[in-house]
Jmol script that loads the backbone (N, CA, C; Angstrom):
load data "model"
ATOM      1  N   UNK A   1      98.383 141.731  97.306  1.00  0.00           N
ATOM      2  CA  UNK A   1      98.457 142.632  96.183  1.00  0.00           C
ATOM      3  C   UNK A   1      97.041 143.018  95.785  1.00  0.00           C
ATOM      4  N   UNK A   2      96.683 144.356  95.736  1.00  0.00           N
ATOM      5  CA  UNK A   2      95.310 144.457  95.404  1.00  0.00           C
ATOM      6  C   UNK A   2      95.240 144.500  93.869  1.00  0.00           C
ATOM      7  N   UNK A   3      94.449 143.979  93.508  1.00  0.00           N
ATOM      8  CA  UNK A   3      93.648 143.980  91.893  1.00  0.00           C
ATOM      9  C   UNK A   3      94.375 142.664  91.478  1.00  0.00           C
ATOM     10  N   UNK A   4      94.712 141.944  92.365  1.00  0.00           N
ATOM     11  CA  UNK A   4      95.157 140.428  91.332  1.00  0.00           C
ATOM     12  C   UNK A   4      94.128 139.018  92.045  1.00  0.00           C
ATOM     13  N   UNK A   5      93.872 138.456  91.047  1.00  0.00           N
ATOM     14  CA  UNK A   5      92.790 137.697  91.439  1.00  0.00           C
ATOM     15  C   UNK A   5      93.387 136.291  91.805  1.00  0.00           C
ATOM     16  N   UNK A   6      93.425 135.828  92.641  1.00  0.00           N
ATOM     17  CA  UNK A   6      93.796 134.018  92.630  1.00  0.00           C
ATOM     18  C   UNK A   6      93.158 133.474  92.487  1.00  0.00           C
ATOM     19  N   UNK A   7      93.188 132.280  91.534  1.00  0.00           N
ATOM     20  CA  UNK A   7      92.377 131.089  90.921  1.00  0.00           C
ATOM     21  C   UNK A   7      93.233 130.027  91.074  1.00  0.00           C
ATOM     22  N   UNK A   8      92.125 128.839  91.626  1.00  0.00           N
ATOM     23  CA  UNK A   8      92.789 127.455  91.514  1.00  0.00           C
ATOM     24  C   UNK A   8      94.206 126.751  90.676  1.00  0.00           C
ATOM     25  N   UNK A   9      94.831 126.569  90.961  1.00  0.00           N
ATOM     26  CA  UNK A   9      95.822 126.474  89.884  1.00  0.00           C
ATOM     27  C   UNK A   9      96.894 126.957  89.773  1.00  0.00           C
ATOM     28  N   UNK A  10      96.685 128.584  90.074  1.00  0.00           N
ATOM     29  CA  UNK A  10      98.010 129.076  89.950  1.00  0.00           C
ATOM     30  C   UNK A  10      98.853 129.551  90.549  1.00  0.00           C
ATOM     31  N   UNK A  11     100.285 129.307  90.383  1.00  0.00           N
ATOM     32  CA  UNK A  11     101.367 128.991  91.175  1.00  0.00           C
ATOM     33  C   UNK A  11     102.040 130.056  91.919  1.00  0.00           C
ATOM     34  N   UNK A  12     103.076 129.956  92.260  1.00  0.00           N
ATOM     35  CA  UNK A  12     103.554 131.399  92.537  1.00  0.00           C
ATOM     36  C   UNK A  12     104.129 132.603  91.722  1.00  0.00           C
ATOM     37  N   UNK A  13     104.778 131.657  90.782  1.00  0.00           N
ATOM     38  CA  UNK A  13     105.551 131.937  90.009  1.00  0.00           C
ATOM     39  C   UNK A  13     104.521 133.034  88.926  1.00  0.00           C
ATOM     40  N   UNK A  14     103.416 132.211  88.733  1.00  0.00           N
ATOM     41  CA  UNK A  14     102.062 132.909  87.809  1.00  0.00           C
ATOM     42  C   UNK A  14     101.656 133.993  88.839  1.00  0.00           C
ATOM     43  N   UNK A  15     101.867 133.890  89.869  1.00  0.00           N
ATOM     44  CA  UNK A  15     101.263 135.427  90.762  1.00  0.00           C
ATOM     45  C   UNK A  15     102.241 136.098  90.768  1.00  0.00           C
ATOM     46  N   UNK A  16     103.502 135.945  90.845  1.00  0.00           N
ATOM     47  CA  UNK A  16     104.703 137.080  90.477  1.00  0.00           C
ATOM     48  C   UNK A  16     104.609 137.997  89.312  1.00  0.00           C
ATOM     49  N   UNK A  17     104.600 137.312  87.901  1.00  0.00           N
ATOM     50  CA  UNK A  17     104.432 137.266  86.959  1.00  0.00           C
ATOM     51  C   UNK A  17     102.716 138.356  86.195  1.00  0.00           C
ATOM     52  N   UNK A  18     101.386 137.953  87.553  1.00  0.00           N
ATOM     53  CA  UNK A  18     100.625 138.954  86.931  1.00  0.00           C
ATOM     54  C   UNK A  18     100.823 140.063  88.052  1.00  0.00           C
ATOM     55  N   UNK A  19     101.116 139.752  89.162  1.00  0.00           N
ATOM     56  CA  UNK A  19     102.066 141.149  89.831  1.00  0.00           C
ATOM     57  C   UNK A  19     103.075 142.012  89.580  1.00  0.00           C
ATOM     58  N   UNK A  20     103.941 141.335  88.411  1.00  0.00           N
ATOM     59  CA  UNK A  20     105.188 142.718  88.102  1.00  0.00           C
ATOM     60  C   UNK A  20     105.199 142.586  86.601  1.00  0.00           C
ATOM     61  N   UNK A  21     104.603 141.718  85.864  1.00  0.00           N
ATOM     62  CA  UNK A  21     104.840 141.894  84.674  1.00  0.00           C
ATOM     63  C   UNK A  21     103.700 142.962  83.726  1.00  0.00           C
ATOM     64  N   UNK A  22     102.824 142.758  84.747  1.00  0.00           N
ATOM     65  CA  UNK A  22     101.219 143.350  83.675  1.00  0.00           C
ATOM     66  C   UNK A  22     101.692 145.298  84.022  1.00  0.00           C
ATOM     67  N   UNK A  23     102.156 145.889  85.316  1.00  0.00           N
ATOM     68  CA  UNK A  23     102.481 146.823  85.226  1.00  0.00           C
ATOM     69  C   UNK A  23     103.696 147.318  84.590  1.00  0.00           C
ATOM     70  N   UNK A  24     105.112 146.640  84.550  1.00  0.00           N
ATOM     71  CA  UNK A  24     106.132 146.815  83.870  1.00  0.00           C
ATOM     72  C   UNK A  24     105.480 146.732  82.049  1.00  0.00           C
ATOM     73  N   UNK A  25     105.040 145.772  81.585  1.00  0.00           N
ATOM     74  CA  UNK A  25     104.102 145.813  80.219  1.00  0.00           C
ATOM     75  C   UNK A  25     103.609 147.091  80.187  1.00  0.00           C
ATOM     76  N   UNK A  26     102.374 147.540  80.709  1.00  0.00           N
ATOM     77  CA  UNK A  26     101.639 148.297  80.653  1.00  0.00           C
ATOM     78  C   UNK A  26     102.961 149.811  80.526  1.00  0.00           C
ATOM     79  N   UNK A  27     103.467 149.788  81.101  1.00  0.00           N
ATOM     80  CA  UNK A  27     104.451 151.044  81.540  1.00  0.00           C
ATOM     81  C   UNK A  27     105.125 151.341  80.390  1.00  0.00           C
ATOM     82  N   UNK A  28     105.563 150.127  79.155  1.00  0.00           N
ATOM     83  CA  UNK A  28     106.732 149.922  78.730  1.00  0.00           C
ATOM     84  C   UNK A  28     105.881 150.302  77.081  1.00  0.00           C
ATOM     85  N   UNK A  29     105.094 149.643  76.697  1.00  0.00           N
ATOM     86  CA  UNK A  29     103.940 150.171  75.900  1.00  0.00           C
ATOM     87  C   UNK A  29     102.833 150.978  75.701  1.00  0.00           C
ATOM     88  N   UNK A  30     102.900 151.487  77.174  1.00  0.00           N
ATOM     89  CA  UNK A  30     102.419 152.523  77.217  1.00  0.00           C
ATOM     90  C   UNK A  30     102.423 154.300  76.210  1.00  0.00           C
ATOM     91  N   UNK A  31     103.932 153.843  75.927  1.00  0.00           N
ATOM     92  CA  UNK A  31     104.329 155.196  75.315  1.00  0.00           C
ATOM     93  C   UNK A  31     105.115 154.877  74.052  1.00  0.00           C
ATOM     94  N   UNK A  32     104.976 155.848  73.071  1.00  0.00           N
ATOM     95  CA  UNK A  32     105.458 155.503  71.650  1.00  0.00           C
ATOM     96  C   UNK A  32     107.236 154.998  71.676  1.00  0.00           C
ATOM     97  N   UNK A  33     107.762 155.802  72.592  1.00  0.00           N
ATOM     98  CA  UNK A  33     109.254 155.357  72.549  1.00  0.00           C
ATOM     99  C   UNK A  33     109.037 154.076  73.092  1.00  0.00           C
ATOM    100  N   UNK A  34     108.547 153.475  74.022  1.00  0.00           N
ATOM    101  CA  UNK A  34     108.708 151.890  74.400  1.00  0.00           C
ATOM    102  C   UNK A  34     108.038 150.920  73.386  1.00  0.00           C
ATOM    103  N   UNK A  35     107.061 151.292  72.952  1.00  0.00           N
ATOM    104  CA  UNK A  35     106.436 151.026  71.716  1.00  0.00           C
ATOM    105  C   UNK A  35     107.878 151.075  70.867  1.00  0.00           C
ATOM    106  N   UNK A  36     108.273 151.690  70.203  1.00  0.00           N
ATOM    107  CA  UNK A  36     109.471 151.855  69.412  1.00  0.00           C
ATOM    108  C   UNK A  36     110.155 150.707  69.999  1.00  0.00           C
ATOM    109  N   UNK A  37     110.512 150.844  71.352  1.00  0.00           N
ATOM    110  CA  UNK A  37     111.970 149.968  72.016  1.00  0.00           C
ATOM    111  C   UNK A  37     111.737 148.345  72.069  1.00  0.00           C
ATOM    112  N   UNK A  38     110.298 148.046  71.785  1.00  0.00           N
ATOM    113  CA  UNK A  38     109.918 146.594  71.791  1.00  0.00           C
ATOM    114  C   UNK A  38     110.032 146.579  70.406  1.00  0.00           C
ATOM    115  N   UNK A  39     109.793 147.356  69.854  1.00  0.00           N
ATOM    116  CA  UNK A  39     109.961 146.834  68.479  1.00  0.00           C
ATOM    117  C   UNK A  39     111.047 146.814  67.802  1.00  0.00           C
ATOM    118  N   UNK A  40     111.979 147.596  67.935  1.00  0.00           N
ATOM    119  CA  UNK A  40     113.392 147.168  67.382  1.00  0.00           C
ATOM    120  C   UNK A  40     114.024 146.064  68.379  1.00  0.00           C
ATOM    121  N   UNK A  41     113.426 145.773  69.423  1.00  0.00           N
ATOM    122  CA  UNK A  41     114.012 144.614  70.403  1.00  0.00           C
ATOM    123  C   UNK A  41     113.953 143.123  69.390  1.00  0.00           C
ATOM    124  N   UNK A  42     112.674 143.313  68.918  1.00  0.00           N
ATOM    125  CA  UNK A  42     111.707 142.017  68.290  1.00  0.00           C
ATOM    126  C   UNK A  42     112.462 141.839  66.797  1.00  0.00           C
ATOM    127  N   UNK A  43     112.817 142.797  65.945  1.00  0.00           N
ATOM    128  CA  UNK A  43     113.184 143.202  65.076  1.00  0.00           C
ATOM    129  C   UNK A  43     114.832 142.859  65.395  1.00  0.00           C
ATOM    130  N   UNK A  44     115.411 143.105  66.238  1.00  0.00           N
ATOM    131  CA  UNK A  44     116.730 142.806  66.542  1.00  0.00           C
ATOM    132  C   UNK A  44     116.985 141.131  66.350  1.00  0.00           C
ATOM    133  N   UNK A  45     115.846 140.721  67.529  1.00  0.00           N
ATOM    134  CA  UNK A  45     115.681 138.846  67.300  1.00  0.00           C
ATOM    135  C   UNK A  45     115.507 138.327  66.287  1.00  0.00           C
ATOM    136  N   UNK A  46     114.434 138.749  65.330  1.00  0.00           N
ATOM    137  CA  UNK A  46     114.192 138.242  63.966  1.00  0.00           C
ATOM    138  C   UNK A  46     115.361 137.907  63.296  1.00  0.00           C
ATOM    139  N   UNK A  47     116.954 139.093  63.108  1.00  0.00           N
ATOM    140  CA  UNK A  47     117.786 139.671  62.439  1.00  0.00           C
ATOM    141  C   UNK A  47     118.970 138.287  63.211  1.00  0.00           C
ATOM    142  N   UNK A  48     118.638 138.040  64.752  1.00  0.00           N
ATOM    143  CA  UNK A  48     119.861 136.709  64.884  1.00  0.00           C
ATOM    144  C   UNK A  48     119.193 135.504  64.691  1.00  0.00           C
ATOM    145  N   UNK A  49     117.901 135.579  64.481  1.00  0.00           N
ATOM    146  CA  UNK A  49     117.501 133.876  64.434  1.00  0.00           C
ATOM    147  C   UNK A  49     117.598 134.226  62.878  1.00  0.00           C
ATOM    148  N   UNK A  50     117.473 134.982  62.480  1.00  0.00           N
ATOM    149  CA  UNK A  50     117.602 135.239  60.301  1.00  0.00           C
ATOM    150  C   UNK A  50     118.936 134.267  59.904  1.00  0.00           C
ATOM    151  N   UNK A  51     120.056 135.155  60.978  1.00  0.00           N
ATOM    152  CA  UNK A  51     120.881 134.706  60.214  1.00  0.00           C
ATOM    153  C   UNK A  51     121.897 133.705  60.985  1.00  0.00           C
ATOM    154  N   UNK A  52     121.202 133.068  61.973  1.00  0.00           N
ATOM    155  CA  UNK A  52     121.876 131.622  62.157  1.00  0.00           C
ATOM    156  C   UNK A  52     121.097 130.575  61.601  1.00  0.00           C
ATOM    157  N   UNK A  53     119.863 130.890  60.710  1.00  0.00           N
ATOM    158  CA  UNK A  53     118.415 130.212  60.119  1.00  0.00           C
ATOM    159  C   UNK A  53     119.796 130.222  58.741  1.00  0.00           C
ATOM    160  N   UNK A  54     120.253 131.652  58.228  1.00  0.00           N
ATOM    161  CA  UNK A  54     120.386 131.674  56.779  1.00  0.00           C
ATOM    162  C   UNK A  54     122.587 130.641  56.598  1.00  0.00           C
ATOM    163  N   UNK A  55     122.515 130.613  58.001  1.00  0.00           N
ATOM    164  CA  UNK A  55     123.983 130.313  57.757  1.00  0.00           C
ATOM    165  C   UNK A  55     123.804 129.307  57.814  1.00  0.00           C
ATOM    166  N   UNK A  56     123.117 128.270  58.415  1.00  0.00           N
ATOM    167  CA  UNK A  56     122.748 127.066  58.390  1.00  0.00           C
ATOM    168  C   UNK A  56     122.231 126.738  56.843  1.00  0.00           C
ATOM    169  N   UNK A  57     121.612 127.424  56.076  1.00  0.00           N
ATOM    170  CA  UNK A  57     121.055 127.033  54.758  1.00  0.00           C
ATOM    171  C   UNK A  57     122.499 127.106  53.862  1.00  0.00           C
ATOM    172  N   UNK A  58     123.000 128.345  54.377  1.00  0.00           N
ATOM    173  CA  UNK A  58     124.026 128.228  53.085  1.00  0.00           C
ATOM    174  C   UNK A  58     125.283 126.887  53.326  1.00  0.00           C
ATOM    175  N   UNK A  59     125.342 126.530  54.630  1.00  0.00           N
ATOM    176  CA  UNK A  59     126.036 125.038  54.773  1.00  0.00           C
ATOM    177  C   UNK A  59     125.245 124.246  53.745  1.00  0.00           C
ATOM    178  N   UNK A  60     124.175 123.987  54.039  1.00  0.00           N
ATOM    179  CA  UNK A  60     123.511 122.933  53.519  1.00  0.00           C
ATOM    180  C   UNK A  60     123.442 123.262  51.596  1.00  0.00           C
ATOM    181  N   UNK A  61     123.388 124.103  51.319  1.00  0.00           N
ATOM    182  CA  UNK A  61     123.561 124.487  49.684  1.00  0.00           C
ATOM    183  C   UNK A  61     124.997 123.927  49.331  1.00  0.00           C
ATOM    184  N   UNK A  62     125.877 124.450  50.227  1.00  0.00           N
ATOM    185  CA  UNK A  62     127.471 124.232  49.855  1.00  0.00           C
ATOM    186  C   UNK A  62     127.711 122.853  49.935  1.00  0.00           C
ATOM    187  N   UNK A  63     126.956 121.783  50.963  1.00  0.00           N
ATOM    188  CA  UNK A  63     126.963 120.350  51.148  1.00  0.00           C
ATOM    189  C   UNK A  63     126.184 119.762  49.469  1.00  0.00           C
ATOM    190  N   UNK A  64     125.235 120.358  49.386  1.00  0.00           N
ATOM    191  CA  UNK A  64     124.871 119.749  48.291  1.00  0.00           C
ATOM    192  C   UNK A  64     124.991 119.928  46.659  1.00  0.00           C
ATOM    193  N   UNK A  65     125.852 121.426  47.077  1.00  0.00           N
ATOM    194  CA  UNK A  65     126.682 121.448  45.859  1.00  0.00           C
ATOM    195  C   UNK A  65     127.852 120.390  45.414  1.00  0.00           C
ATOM    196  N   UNK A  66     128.894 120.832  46.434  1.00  0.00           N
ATOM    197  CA  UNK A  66     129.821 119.445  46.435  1.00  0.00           C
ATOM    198  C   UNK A  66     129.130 117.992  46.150  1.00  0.00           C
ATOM    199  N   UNK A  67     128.597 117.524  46.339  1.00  0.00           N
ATOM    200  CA  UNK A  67     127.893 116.224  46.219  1.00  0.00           C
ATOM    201  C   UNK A  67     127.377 116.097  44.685  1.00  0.00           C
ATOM    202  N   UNK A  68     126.811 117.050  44.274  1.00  0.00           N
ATOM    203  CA  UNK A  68     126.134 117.242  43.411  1.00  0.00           C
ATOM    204  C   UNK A  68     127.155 116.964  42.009  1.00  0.00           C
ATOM    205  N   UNK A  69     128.198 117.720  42.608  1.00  0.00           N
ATOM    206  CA  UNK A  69     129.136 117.772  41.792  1.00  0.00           C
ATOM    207  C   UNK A  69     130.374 117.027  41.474  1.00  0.00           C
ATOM    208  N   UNK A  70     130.669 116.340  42.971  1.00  0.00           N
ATOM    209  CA  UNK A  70     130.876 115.057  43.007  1.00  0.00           C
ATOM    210  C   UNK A  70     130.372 113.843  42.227  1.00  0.00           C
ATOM    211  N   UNK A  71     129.046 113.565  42.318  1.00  0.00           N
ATOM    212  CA  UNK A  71     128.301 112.703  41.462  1.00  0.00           C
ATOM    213  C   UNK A  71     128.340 113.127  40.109  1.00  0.00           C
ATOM    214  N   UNK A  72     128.413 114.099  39.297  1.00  0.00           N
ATOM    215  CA  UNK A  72     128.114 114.756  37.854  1.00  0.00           C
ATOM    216  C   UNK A  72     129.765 114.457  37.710  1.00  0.00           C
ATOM    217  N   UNK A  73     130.522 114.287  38.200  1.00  0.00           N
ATOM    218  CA  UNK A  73     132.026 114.074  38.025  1.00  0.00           C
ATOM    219  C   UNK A  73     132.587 112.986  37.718  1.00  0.00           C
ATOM    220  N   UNK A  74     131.536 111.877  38.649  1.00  0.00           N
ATOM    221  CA  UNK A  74     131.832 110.489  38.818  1.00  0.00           C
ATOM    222  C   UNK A  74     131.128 109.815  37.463  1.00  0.00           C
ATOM    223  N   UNK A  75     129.892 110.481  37.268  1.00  0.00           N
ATOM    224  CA  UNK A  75     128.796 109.829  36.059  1.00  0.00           C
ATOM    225  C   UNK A  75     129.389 110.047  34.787  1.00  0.00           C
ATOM    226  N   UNK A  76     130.285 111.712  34.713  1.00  0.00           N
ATOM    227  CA  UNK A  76     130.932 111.912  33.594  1.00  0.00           C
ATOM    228  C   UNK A  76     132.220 110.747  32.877  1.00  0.00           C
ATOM    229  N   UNK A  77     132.939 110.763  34.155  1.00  0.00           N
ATOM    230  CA  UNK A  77     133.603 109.805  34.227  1.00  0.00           C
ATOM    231  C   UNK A  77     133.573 108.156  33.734  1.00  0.00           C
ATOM    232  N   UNK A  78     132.108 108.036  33.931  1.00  0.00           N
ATOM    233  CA  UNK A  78     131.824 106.250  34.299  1.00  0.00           C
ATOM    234  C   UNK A  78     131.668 105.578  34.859  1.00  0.00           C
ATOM    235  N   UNK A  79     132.148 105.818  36.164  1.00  0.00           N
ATOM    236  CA  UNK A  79     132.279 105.633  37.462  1.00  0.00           C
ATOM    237  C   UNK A  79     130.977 105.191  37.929  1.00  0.00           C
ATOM    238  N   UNK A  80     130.197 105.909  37.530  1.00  0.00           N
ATOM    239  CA  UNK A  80     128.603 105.805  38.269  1.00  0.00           C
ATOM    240  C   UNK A  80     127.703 105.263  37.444  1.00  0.00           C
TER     241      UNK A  80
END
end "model"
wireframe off; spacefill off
backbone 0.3
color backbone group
């Protein structure tokens, strides 16, 4: 492949990688619509790690509501 340099170390997998990825990159950001298309890509990810991040919190609110309220039930009581 001309213009890729090999250095000690790296594998094949790393010469695949600066062989098809640095031109597919370059190609893909190159222009405002791919520019655009990485960014609602990135923006897309944010939006499923958001909200398996935010559904997981609202378990944990609803766990410690019940509890919460559990205990304020039991203390009212005497119980506790």
């Amino acid at each position: 492949m001309p213009g890729v340099a090999v250095t000690l170390g790296m594998t094949a997998s790393s010469l695949a990688l600066a062989g098809l990825a640095a031109p597919a990159q370059a190609a893909l950001l190159g222009s405002q619509v791919g520019q655009l298309l990485v960014a609602l890509v990135v923006v897309a990810l944010v939006i499923v790690v958001g909200k398996f991040v935010l559904k997981l919190a609202w378990r944990l609110i609803t766990i410690g509501i019940v509890v919460v309220a559990a205990f304020y039930l039991l203390s009212t009581l005497g119980l506790v």
